[in-house]
VEXLONU-790982 format. One line per field, with one value per residue (C-alpha): y, x, z; residue number from 1. Coordinates in nm, 4 decimals, decimal comma. Layout:
<torros>
py = c(Y/...)
px = c(X/...)
pz = c(Z/...)
i = c(NUM/...)
</torros>
This chain:
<torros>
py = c(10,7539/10,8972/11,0686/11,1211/10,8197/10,8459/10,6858/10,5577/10,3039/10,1272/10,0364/9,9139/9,7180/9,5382/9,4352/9,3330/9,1435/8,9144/8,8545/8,7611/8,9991/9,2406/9,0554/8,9179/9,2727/9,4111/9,2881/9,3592/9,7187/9,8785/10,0104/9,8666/9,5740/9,8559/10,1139/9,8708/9,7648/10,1533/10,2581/9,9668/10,0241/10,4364/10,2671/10,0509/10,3892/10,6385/10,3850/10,2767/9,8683/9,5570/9,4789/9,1903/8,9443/8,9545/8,6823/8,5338/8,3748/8,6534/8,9063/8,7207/8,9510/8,9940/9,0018/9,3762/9,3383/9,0968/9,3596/9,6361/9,4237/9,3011/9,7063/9,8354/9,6168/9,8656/10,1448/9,9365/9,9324/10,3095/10,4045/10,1521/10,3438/10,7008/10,5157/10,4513/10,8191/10,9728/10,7522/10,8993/11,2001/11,0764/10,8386/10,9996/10,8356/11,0440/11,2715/11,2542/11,5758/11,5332/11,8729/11,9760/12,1244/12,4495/12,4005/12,1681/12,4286/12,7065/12,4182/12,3266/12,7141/12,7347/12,4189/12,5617/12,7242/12,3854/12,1299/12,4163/12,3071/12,0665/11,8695/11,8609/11,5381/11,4405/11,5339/11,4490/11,6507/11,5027/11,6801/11,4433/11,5948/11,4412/11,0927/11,0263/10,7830/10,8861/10,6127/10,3951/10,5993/10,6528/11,0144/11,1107/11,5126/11,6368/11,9760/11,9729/12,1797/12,0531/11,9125/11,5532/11,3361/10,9904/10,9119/10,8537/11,1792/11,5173/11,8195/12,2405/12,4569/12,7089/12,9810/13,0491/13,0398/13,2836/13,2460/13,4279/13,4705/13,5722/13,6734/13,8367/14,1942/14,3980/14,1510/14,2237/14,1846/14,0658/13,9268/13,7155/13,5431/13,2378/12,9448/12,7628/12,4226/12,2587/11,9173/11,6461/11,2649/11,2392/11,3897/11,7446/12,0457/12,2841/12,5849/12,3303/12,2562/12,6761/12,7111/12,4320/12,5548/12,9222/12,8005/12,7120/12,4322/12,3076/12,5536/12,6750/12,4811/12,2206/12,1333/11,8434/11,9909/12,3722/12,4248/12,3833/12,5823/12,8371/12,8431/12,8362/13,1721/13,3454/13,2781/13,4569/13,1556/13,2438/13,3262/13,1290/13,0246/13,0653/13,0704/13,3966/13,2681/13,1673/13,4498/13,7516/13,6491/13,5660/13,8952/13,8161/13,7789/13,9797/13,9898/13,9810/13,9700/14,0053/13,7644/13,4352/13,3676/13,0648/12,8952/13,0595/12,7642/12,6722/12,5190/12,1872/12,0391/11,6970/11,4153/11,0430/10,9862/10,7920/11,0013/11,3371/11,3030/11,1536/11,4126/11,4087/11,4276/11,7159/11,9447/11,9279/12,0011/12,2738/12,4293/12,4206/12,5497/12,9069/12,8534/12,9580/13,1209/13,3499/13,4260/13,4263/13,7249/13,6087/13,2733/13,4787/13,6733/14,0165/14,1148/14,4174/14,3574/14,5257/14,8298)
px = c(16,1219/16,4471/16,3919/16,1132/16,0106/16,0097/15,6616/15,8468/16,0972/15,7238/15,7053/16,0540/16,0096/15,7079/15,9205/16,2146/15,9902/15,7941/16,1488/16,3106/16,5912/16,8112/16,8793/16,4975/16,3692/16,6088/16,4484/16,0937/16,1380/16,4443/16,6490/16,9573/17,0917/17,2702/17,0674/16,7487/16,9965/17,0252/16,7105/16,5693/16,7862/16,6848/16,3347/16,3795/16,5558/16,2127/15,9997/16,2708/16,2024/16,3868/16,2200/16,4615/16,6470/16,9528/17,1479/17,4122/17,0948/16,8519/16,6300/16,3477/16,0958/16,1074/15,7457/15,7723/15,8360/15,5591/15,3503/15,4088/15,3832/15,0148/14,9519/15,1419/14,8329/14,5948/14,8715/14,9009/14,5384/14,4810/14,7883/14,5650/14,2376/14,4356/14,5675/14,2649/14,1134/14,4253/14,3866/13,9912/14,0934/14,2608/14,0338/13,7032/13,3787/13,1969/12,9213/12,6034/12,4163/12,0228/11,8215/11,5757/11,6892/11,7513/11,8918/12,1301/12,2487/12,2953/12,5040/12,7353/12,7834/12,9288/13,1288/13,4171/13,4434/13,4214/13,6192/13,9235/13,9512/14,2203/13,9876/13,6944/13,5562/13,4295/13,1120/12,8270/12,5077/12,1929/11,9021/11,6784/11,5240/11,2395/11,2996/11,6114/11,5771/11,8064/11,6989/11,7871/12,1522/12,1556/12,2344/12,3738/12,2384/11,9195/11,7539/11,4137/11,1170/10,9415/10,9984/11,0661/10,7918/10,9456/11,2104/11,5860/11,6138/11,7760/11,6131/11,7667/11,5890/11,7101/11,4789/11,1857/11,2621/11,0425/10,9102/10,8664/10,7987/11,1519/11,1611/11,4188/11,3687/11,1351/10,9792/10,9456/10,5320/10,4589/10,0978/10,2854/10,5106/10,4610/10,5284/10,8320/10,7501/11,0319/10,9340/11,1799/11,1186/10,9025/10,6567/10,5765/10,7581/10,4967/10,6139/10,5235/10,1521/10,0794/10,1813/9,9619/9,6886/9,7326/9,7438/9,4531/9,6815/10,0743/10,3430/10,5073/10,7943/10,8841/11,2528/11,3748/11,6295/11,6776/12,0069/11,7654/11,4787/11,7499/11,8928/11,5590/11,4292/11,7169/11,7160/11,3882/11,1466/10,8890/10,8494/10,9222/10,8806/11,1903/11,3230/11,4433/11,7795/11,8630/11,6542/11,7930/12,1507/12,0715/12,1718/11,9745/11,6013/11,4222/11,1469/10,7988/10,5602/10,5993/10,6831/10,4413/10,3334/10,1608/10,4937/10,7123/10,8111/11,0562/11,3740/11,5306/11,8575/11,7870/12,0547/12,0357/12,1023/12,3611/12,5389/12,5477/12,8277/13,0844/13,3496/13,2820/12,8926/13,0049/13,2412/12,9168/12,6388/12,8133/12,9157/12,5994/12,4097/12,6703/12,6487/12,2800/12,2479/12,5207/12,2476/11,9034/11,7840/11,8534/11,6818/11,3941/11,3479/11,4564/11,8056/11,7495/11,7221/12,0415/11,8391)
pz = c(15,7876/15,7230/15,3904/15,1651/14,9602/14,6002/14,4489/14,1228/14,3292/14,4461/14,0900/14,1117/14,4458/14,2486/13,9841/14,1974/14,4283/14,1621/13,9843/14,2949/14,1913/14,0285/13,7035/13,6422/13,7355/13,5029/13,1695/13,3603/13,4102/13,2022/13,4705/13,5360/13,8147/13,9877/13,9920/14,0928/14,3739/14,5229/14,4918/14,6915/14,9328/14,9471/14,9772/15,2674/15,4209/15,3284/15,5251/15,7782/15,7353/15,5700/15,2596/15,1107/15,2641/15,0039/14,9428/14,6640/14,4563/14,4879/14,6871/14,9449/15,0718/15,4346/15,6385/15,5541/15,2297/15,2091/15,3156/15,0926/14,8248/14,8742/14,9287/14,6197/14,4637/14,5844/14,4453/14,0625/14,0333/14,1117/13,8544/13,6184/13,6529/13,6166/13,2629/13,1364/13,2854/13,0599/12,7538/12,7784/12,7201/12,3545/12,2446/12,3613/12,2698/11,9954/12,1573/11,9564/11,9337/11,8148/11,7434/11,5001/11,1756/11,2842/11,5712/11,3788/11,1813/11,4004/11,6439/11,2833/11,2231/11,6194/11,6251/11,5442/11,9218/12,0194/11,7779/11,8770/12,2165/12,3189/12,5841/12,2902/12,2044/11,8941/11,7967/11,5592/11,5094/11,4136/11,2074/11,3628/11,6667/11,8411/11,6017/11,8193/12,1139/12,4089/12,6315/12,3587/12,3257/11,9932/12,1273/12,4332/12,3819/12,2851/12,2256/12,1947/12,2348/12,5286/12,8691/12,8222/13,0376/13,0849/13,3652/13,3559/13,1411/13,3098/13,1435/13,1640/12,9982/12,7479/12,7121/12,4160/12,0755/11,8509/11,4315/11,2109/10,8086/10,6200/10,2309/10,0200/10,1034/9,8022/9,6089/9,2770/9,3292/9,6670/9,5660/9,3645/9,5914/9,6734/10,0137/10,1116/10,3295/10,4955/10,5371/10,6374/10,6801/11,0087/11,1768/11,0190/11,2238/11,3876/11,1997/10,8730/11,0393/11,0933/10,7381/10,6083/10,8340/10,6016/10,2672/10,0744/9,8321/9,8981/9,9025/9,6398/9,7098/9,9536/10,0612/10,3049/10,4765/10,6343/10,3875/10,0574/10,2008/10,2873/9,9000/9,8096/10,0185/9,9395/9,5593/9,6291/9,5568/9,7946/10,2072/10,4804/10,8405/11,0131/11,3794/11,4349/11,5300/11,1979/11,0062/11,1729/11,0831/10,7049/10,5596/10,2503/10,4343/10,6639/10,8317/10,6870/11,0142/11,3299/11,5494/11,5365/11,8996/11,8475/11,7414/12,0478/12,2880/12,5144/12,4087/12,6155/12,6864/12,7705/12,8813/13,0014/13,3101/13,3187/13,0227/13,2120/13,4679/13,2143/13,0847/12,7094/12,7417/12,9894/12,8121/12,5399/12,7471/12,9041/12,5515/12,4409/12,7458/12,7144/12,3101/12,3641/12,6563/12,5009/12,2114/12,3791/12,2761/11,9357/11,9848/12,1633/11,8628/12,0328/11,8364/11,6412/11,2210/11,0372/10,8768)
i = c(1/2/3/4/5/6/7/8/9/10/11/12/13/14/15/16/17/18/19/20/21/22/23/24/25/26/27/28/29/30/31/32/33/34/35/36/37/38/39/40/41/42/43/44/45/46/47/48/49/50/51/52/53/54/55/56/57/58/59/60/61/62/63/64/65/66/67/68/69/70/71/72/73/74/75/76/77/78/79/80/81/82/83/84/85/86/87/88/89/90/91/92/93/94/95/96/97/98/99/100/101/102/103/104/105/106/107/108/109/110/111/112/113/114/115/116/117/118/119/120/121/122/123/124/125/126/127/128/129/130/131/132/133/134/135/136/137/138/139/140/141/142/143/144/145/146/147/148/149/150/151/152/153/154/155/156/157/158/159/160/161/162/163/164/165/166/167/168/169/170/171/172/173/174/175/176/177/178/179/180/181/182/183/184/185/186/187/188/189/190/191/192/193/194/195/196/197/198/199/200/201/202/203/204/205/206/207/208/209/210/211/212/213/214/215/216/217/218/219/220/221/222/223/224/225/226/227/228/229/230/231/232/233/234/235/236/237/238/239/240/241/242/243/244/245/246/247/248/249/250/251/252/253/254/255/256/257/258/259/260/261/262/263/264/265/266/267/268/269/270/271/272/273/274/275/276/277/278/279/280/281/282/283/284/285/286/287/288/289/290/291)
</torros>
């Protein structure tokens, strides 16, 4: 070759070569008879060959130029696949996120370090937990508190997650105060079976979803079972008990499959893997209570 080939007149040479010409590749790709004319010609310099036969009527490809063309196909469908890699990157599929309640939360309260990043997908967290069917996709993400036992699902774990019972801090008569329940459509949450287990009639008050109980407890309408991840940052509550070991478990990431290696489902997993390994001891029920 007698000088290095530039990859943009390939693109050129295809468009000359289907139009049989300057004038026809003209309209096809913007650039001018003239300038199509030099820059095939600095082409068939780079690779040191005859691409057209040119003639008063047109351009004919030569056997070289017959050549190149059939490979630029393997060239047009590469520059293809990096168009659609590129447009994934701006019109990302939305990553569903399923966790229980609390987990939920504590994910919404963090988002922000996520939804800020340029290469962030959009996201959508689900209070559903264990209801959610991965294998079915109707999310790509799940946290939940065991292992999972069925195959096509990758599982990391996350490290324990501790209880414990929260109230406003001096109750006015502590005899007195009465139960919060969280209980959401589903199958009851453990921490909502130990408290059952406790009380001799239903709690005081029940709530659906973790922001009511959390109005609730604060407003001072009773205790509650909380993870300590969410209890030891409510500046409002504190602890009641120690921590309850019969609700500590594990916590799991756990991803289809097939979901795992693409880049949205990804950049997720691994934000959410340093989200809480980045606040373990709070999740494991360790970080000190403000005094």
């Amino acid at each position: 070759m007698n000088e290095t080939m530039n990859w943009n007149d390939l693109r050129l040479f295809v468009a000359v070569a289907r139009s049989g010409g300057l004038a026809g590749a003209t309209a096809a790709s913007g650039v001018s008879a003239p300038t199509l004319g030099r820059r095939m010609t600095a082409l068939e310099q780079a690779l040191g060959v005859t691409l057209f036969a040119r003639h008063r009527d047109g351009y004919d490809l030569t056997a070289d130029g017959q050549t190149l063309l059939e490979l630029t196909a393997t060239v047009e469908q590469g520059a293809h696949a990096v168009e659609r890699w590129r447009a994934g990157f701006h019109d990302a599929p939305t990553v569903r996120i399923a966790a229980g309640p609390w987990t939920s939360l504590f994910i919404a309260r963090s988002l922000a370090a996520l939804t800020s990043r340029a290469d962030a997908p959009p996201v959508a967290v689900m209070a559903a937990g264990g209801t959610v069917d991965l294998h079915r996709r109707e999310a790509q993400i799940g946290i939940r508190n065991r292992r999972p036992d069925s195959d096509g699902l990758a599982a990391r774990r996350l490290g324990p997650v501790a209880f414990a019972v929260y109230q406003t801090p001096e109750p006015v008569d502590n005899s007195h105060v009465g139960w919060i329940a969280l209980t959401p459509p589903g199958p009851p949450l453990p921490s909502a079976s130990w408290l059952e287990q406790r009380l001799e009639g239903p709690a005081t008050v029940q709530c659906s979803s973790a922001d009511c109980l959390l109005a609730a407890a604060k407003a001072g309408a009773g205790r509650c079972v909380l993870p300590c991840f969410i209890g030891d940052v409510e500046p409002d509550l504190e602890r009641a008990t120690p921590v309850i070991a019969e609700l500590t478990h594990d916590q799991w990431l756990v991803v289809h499959d097939d979901d795992r290696h693409t880049k949205p489902v990804r950049r997720v997993v691994d934000w959410l893997a340093s989200l809480i390994r980045e606040h373990r001891p709070l999740f494991a029920g360790n970080q000190p209570q403000d005094t």
